[in-house]
DRENRO-47837 format. One record per residue (C-alpha): x, y, z. Coordinates in nm, 3 decimals, padded with zeros to 5 digits, m for minus. Layout:
<nodes>
NODE, X, Y, Z
...
</nodes>
This chain:
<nodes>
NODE, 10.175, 11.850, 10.458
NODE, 10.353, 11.728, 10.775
NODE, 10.157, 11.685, 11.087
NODE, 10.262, 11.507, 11.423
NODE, 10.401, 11.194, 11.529
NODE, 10.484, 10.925, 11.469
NODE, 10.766, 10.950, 11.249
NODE, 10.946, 10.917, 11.603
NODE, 10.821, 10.570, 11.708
NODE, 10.976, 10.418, 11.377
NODE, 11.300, 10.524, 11.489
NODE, 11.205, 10.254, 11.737
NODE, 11.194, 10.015, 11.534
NODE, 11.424, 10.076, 11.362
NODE, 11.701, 10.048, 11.631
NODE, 11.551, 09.692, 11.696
NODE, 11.536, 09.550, 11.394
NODE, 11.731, 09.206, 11.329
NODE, 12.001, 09.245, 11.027
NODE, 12.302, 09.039, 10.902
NODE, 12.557, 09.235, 11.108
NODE, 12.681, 09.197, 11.438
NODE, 12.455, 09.280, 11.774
NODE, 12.480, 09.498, 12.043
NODE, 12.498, 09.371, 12.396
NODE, 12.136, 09.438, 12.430
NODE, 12.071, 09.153, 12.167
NODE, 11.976, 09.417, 11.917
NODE, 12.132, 09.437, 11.574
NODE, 12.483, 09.717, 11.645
NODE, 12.524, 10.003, 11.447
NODE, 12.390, 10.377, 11.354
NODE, 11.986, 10.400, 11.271
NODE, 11.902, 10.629, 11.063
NODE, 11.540, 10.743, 11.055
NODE, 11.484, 10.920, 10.708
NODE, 11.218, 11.218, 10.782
NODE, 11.130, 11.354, 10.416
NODE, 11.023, 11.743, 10.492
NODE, 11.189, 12.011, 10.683
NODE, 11.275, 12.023, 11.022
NODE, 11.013, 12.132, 11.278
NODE, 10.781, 11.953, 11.128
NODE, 10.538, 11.692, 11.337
NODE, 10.699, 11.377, 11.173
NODE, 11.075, 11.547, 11.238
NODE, 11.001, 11.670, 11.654
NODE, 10.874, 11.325, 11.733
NODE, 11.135, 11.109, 11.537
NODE, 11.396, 11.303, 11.716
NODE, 11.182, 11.275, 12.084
NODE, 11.158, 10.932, 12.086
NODE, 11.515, 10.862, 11.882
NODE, 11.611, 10.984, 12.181
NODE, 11.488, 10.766, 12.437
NODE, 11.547, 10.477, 12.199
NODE, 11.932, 10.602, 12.221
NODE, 11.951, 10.590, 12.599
NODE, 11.763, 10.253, 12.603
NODE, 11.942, 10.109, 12.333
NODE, 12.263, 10.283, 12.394
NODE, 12.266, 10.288, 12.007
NODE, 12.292, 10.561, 11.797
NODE, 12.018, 10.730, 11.618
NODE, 12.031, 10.973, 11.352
NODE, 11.729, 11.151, 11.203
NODE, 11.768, 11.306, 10.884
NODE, 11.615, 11.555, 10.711
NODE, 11.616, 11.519, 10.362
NODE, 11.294, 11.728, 10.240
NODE, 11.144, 11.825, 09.906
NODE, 10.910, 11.728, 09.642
NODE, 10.606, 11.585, 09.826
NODE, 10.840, 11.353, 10.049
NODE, 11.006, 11.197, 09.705
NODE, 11.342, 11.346, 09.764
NODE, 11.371, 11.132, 10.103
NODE, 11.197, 10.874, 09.997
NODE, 11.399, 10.795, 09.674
NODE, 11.717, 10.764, 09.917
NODE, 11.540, 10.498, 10.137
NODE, 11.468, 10.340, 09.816
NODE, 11.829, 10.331, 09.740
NODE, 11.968, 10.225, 10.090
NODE, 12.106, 09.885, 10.174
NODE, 11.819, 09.632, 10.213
NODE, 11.900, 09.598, 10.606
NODE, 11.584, 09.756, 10.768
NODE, 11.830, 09.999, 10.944
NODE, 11.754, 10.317, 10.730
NODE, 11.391, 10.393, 10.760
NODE, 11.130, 10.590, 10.618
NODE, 10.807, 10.797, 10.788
NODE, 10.546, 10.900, 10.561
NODE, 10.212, 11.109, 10.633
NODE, 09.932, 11.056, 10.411
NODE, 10.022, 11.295, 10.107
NODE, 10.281, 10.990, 10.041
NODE, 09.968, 10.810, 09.898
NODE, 09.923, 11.041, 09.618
NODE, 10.288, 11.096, 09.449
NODE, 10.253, 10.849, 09.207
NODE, 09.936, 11.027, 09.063
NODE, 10.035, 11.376, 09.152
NODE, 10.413, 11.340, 08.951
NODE, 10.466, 11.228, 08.629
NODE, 10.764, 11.012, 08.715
NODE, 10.922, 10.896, 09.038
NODE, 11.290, 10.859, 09.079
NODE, 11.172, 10.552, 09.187
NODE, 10.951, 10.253, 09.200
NODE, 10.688, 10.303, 09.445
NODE, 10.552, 09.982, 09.454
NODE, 10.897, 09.798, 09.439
NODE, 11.153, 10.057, 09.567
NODE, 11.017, 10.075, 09.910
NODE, 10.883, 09.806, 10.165
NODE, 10.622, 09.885, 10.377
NODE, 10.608, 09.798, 10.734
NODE, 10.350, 09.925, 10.937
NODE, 10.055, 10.157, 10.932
NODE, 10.147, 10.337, 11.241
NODE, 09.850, 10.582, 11.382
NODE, 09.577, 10.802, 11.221
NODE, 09.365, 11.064, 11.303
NODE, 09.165, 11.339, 11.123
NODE, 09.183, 11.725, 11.021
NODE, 08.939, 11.957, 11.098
NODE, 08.752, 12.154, 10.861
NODE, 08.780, 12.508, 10.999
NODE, 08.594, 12.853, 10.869
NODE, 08.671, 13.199, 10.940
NODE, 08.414, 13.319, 11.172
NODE, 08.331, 13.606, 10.884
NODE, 08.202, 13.346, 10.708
NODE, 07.817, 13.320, 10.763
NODE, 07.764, 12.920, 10.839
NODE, 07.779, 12.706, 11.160
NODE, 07.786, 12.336, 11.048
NODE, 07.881, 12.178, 10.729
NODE, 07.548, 12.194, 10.585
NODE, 07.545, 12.591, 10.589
NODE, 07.876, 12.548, 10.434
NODE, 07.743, 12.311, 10.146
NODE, 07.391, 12.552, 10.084
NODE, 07.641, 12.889, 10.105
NODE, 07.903, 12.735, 09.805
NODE, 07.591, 12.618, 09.641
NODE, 07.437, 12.921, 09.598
NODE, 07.810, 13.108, 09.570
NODE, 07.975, 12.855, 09.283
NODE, 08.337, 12.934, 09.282
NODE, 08.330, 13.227, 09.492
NODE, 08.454, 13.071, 09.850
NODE, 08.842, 12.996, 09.888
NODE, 09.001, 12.712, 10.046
NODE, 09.354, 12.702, 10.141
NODE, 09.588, 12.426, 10.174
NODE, 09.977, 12.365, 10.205
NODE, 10.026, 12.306, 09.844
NODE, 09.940, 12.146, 09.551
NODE, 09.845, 11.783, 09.630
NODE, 09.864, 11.862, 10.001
NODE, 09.618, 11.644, 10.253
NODE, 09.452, 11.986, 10.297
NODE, 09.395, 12.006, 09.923
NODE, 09.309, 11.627, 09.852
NODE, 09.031, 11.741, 10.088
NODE, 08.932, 12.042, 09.964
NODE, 08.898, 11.850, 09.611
NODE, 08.684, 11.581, 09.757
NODE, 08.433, 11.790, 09.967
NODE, 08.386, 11.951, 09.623
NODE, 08.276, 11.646, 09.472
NODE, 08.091, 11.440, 09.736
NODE, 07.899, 11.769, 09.806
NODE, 07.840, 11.901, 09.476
NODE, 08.041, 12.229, 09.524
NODE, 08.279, 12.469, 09.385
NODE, 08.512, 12.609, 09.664
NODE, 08.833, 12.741, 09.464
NODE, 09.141, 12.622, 09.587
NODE, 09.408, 12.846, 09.693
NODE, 09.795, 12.701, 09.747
NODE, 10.028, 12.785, 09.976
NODE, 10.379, 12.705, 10.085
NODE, 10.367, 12.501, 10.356
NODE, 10.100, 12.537, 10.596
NODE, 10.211, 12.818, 10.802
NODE, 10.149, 13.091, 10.510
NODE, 09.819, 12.928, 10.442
NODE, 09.681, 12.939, 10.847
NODE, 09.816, 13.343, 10.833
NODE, 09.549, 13.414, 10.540
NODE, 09.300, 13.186, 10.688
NODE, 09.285, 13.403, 11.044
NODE, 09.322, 13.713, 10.846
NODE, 08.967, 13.611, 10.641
NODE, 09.129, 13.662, 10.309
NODE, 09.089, 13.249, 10.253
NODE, 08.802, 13.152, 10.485
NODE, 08.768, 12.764, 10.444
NODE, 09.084, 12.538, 10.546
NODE, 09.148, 12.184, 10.625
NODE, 09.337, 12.196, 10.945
NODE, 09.548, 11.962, 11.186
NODE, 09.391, 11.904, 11.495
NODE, 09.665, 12.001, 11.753
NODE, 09.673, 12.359, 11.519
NODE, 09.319, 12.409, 11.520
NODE, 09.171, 12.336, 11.908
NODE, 09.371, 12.673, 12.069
NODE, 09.218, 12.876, 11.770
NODE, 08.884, 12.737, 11.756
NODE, 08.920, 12.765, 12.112
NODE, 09.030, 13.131, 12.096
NODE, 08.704, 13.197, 11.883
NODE, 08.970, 13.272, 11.581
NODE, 08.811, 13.024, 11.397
NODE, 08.495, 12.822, 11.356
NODE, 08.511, 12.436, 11.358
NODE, 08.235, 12.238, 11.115
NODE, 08.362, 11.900, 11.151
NODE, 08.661, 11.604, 11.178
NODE, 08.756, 11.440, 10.807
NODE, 08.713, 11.086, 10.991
NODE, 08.434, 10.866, 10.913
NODE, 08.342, 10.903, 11.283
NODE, 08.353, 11.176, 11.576
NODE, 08.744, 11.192, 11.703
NODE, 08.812, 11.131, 12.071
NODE, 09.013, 11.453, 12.112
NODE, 08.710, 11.700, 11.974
NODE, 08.379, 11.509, 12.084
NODE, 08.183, 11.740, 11.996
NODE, 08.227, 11.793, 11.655
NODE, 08.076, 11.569, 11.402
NODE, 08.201, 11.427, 11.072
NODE, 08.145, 11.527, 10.781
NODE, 08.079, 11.236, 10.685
NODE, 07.726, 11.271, 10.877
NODE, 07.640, 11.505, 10.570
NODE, 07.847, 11.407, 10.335
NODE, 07.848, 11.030, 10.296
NODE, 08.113, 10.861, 10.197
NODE, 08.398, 11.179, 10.324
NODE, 08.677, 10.963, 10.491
NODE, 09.013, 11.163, 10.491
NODE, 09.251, 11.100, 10.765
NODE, 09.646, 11.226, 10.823
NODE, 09.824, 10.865, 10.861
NODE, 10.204, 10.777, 10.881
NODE, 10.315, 10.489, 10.787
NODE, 10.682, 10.281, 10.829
NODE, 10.865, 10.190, 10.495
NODE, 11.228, 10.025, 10.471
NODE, 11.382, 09.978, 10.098
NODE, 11.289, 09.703, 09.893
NODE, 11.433, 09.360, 09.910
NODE, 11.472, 09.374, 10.262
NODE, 11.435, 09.026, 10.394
NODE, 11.031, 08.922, 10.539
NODE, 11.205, 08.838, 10.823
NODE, 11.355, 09.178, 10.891
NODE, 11.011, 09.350, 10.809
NODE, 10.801, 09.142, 11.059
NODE, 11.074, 09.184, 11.331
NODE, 11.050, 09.548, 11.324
NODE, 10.697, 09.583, 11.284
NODE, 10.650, 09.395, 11.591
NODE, 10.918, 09.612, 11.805
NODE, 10.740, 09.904, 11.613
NODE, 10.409, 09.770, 11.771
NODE, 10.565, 09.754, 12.102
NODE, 10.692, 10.073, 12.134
NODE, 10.336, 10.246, 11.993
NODE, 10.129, 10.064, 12.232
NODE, 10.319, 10.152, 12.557
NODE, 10.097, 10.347, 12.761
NODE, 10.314, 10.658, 12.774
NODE, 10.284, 10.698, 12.396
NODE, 09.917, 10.593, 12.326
NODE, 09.861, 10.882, 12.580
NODE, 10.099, 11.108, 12.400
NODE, 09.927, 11.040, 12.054
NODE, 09.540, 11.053, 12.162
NODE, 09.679, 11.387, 12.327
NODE, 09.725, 11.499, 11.958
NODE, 09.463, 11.324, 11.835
NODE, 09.643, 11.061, 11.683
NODE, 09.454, 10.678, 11.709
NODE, 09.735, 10.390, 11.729
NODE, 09.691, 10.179, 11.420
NODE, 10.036, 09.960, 11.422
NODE, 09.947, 09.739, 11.163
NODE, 10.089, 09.456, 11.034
NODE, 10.295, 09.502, 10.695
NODE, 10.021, 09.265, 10.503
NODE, 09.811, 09.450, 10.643
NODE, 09.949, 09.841, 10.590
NODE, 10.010, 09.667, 10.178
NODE, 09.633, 09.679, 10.184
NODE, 09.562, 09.989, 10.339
NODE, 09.840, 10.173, 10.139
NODE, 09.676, 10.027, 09.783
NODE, 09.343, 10.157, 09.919
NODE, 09.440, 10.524, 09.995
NODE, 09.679, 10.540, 09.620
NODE, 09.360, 10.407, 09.453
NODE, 09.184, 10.691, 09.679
NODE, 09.418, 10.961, 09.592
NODE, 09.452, 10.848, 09.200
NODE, 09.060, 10.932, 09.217
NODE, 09.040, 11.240, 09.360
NODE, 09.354, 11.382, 09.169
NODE, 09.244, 11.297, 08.815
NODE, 08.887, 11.433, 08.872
NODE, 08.994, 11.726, 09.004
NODE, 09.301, 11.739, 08.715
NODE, 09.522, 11.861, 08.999
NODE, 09.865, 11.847, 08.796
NODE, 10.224, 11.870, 08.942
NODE, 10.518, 12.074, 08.678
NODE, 10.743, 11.762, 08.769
</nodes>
């Protein structure tokens, strides 16, 4: 599942990276960027990459190309990153679900821990765990006591198998000792239709999607998937507060193919940095309630082994199982 951001500030960094080849007046390196968005157009990651490839062309006066090359999780895309020229000019923007397709598929058409480079753990914020207002609770711990005493009768939706929504859905059934039976969509639009129709009355939801609904009275907000309160919704608390231990966030993070030189990955996580922390942006993001992370690549190396190990967990308890 795709949400927004900040696929767009890689293309950043992308234009400034340092390569081999010649350099543009601007003392950047010349040539096309190509910003590699792995899921359909319209998408969060996809309407940001192109916003701020944009601006990034008229600074730059460099081209730069997003492409959409979508399917499988994000695999399709990212396999083709994996194969690209080791120049840091052809990049990749993952969300969080990117974390989980080495347990969700039996085989890769590539290595994910070789193949692809990461460069930077660009921003994070939560979903929001959102009830049909049919549905008689008001907080997370009316939600917990109701599929309690209800084992297996409450659905929850998601975009898919193996979706953020679902990894969720799969680990508020285990931290809280519930059954809620999960019902997959495709793609995230079908699944908010049922979910304001009251046919599947439980759903993990992006944040930007959820405020003019919850808003609207359409739907019923329990709580963020953060380990703490998110600026944009103060008022709701984490699930965390009564289930300990819940910490699911949307991320995206910046990956280049393999072998490119150290050199070339520190360069353009630092004019990655640059461009996430201008004020205009941090603005922009927090707007959507995005946090800006901008990691260093040691640093993202750690976080991304964290949330695979995460993932691996959830996804063989719950024996959620992908025909590929």
């Amino acid at each position: 599942m795709q949400y927004t951001s900040i696929a767009a500030l890689c293309a950043a960094a992308v234009v400034l990276v340092t390569s081999a080849g010649t350099y543009a007046q601007s003392g950047f390196p010349a040539g096309t960027v190509r910003v590699v968005s792995p899921y359909p157009p319209g998408g969060g990651t996809d309407i940001l990459s192109r916003v701020i490839g944009q601006k990034l062309n008229e600074n730059l006066k460099q081209p730069v190309i997003v492409e959409n090359r979508a399917g499988a999780n994000g695999t399709i895309g990212a396999a083709y990153v994996a194969k690209s020229p080791p120049d840091g000019l052809t990049m990749l923007i993952v969300p969080a679900g990117y974390a989980a397709n080495p347990a969700l598929y039996k085989t890769l058409p590539y290595d994910q821990s070789k193949d692809l480079a990461p460069v930077s753990h660009l921003a994070s914020g939560p979903l929001v765990l959102v009830v049909h207002p049919s549905l008689p609770v008001k907080s997370v711990k009316d939600l917990l006591a109701l599929a309690k005493s209800r084992p297996g009768e409450i659905n929850v939706g998601s975009a898919g198998n193996g979706s953020l929504p679902h990894l969720c859905a799969e680990l508020f059934n285990s931290a809280g000792g519930v059954k809620l039976t999960h019902i997959p969509y495709k793609g995230s639009g079908a699944a908010i239709v049922d979910v304001l129709g009251g046919q599947v009355p439980v759903y993990f939801m992006n944040v930007l999607q959820s405020l003019p609904l919850i808003k609207g009275g359409k739907l019923r907000a329990l709580g963020v998937t953060s380990p703490e309160r998110s600026s944009i919704a103060p008022d709701l608390p984490a699930i965390a507060q009564t289930v300990p231990g819940f910490d699911m966030t949307n991320w995206y993070g910046l990956l280049v193919a393999g072998g490119t030189p150290r050199e070339t990955i520190a360069r353009l996580q630092q004019e990655t940095a640059r461009v996430l922390n201008t004020p205009e942006l941090k603005e922009r993001l927090a707007g959507e309630g995005m946090t800006v992370v901008a990691s260093t690549a040691p640093e993202f190396v750690e976080f991304l082994a964290r949330e695979t190990a995460k993932y691996n967990r959830i996804i063989k308890s719950a024996g959620v199982q992908n025909s590929q």
